[in-house]
DRENGU-271485 format. One record per residue (C-alpha): residue number from 1; residue in one letter; x, y, z. Coordinates in steps of 0.25 Angstrom, whole numbers. Example, Ala and Ser with C-alpha at 12.3 -4.5 7.8 and 13.67 -1.06 7.14 Angstrom:
2
<paro pos="1" code="A" u="49" v="-18" w="31"/>
<paro pos="2" code="S" u="55" v="-4" w="29"/>
***
This chain:
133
<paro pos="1" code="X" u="-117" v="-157" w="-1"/>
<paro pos="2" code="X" u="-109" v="-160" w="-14"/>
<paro pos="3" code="X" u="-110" v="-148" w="-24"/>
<paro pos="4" code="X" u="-108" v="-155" w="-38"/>
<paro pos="5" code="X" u="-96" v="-154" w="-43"/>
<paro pos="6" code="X" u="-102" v="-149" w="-58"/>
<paro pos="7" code="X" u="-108" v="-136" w="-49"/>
<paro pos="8" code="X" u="-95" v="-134" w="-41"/>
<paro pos="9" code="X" u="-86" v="-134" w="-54"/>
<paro pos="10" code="X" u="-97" v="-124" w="-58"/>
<paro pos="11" code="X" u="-94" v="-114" w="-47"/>
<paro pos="12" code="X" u="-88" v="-101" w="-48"/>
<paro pos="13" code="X" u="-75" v="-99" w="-43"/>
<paro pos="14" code="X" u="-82" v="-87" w="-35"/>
<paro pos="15" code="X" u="-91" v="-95" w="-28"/>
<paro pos="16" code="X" u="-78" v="-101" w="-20"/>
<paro pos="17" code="X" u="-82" v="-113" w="-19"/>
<paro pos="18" code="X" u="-94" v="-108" w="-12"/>
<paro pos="19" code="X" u="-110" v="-108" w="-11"/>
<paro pos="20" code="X" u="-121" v="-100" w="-4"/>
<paro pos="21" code="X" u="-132" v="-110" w="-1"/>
<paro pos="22" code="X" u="-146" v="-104" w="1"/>
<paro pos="23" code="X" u="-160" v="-109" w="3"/>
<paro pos="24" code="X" u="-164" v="-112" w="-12"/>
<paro pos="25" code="X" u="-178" v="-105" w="-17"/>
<paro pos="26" code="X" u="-185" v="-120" w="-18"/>
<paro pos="27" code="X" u="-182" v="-130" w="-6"/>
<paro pos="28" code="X" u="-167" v="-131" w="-10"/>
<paro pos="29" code="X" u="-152" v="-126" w="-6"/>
<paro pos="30" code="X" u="-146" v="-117" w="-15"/>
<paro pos="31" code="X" u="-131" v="-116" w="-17"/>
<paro pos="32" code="X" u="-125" v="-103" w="-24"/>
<paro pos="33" code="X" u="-109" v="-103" w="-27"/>
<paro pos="34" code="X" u="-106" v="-91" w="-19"/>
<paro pos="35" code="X" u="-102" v="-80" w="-32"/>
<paro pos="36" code="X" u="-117" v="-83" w="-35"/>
<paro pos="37" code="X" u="-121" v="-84" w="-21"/>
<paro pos="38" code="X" u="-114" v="-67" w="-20"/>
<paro pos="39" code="X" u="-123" v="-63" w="-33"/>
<paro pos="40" code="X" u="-134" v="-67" w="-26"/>
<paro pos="41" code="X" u="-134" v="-62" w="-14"/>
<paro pos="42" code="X" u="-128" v="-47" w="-21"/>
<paro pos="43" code="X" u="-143" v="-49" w="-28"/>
<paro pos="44" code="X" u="-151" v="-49" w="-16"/>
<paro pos="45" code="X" u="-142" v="-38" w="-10"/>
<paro pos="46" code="X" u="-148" v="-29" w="-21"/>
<paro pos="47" code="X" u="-162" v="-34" w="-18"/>
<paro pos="48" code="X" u="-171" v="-22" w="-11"/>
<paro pos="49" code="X" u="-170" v="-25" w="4"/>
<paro pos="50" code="X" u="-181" v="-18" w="8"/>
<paro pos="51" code="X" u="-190" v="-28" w="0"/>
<paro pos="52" code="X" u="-194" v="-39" w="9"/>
<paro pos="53" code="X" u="-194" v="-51" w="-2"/>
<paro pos="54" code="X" u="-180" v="-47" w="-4"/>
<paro pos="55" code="X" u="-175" v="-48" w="11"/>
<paro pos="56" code="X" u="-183" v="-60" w="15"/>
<paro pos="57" code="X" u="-175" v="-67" w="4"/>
<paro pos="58" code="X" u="-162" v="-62" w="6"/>
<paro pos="59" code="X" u="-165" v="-66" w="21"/>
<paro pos="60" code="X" u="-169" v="-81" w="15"/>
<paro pos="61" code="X" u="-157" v="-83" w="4"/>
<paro pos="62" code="X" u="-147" v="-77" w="15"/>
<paro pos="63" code="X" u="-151" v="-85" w="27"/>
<paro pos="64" code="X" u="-149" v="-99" w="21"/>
<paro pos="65" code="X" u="-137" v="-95" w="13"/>
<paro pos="66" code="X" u="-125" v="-102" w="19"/>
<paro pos="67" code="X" u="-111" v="-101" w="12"/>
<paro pos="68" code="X" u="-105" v="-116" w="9"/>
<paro pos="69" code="X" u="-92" v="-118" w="2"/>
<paro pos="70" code="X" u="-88" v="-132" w="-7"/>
<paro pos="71" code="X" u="-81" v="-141" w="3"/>
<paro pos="72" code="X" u="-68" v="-150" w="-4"/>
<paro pos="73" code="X" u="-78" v="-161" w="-8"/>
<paro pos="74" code="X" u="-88" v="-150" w="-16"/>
<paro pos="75" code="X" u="-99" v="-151" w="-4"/>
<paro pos="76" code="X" u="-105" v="-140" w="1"/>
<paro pos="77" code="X" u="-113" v="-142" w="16"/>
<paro pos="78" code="X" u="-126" v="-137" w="15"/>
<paro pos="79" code="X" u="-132" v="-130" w="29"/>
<paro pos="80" code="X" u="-143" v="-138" w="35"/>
<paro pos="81" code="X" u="-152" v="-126" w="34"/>
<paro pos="82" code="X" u="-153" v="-127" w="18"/>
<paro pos="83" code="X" u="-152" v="-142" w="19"/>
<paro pos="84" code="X" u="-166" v="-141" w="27"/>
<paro pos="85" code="X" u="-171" v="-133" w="20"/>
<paro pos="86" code="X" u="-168" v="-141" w="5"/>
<paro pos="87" code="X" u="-174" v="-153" w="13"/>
<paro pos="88" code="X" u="-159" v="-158" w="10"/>
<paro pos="89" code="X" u="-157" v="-171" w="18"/>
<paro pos="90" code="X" u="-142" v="-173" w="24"/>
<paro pos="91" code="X" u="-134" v="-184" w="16"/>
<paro pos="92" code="X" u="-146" v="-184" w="7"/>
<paro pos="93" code="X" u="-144" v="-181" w="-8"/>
<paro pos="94" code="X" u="-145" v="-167" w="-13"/>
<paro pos="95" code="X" u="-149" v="-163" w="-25"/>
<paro pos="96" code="X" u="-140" v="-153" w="-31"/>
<paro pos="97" code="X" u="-144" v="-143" w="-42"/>
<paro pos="98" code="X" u="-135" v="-134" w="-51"/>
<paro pos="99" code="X" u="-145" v="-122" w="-53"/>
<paro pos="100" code="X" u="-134" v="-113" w="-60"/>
<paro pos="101" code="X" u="-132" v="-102" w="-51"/>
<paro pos="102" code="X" u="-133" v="-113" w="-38"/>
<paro pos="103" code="X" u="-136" v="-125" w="-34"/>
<paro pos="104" code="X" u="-148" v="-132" w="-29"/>
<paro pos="105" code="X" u="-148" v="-142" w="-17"/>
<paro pos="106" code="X" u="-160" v="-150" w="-16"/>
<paro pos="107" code="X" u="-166" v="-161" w="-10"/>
<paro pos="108" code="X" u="-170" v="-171" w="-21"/>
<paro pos="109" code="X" u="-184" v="-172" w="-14"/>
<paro pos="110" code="X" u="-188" v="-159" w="-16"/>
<paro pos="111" code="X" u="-183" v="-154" w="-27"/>
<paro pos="112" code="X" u="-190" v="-166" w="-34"/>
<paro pos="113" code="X" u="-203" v="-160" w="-26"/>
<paro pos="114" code="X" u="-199" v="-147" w="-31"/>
<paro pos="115" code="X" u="-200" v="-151" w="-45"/>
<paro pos="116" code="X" u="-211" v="-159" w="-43"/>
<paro pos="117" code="X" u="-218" v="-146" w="-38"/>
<paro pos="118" code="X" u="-214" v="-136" w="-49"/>
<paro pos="119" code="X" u="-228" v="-132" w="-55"/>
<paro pos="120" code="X" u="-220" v="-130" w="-69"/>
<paro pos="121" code="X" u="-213" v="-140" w="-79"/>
<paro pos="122" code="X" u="-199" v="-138" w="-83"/>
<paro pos="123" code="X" u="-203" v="-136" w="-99"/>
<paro pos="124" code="X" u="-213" v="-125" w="-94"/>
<paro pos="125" code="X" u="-203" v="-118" w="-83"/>
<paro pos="126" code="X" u="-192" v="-118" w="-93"/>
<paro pos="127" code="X" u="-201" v="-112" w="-104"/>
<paro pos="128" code="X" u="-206" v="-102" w="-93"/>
<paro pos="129" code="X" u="-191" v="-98" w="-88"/>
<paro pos="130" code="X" u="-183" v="-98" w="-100"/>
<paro pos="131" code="X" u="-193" v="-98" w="-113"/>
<paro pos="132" code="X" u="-190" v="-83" w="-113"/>
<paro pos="133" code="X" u="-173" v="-86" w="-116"/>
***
């Protein structure tokens, strides 16, 4: 998969040319530059253990993570299992989404359905989420 060259220009030079991809929350891929990928898992470390929310998730984030560097053409190669699970197609167009702290891979069928879903407008979210700034 191509990463856009706007999003590789905007890496740190501590992710190394690197990202963790990771199951996404919603039906999608997320790609964390590596430096960003190490504060997150330090959070999880620091999150009580012996709370079973907590290690059910660490289990979830950590099994789908698979480290994947930029390759001479700015392509990164997805693993199937996340490509699956995106309902990513192979030599199928990609929705690609900077989400500044990562990158969202979608498949432009369902994150239209996902939009489609959402129960909230964006003028209403916005003035939920951010009203308070």
């Amino acid at each position: 998969m191509p990463v856009p060259a706007k999003m590789r220009r905007a890496l740190s030079p501590d992710a190394k040319e690197t990202f963790v991809a990771t199951r996404g929350i919603e039906r999608c891929v997320f790609l964390y530059p590596l430096n960003v990928w190490e504060e997150i898992e330090e959070a999880v470390r620091e999150k009580n253990q012996f709370v079973a929310a907590n290690r059910d998730f660490v289990r979830t984030i950590a099994m789908w993570a698979d480290e994947l560097t930029l390759d001479g053409q700015g392509r990164v190669g997805l693993p199937k299992n996340l490509i699956d699970f995106a309902g990513l197609q192979t030599g199928s167009k990609a929705l690609v989404i900077g989400a500044f702290d990562r990158i969202e891979v979608w498949d432009p069928d369902v994150f239209q359905a996902h939009l489609n879903d959402q129960d909230e407008s964006y003028e209403s979210l916005a003035e939920r989420v951010m009203g308070g700034i």
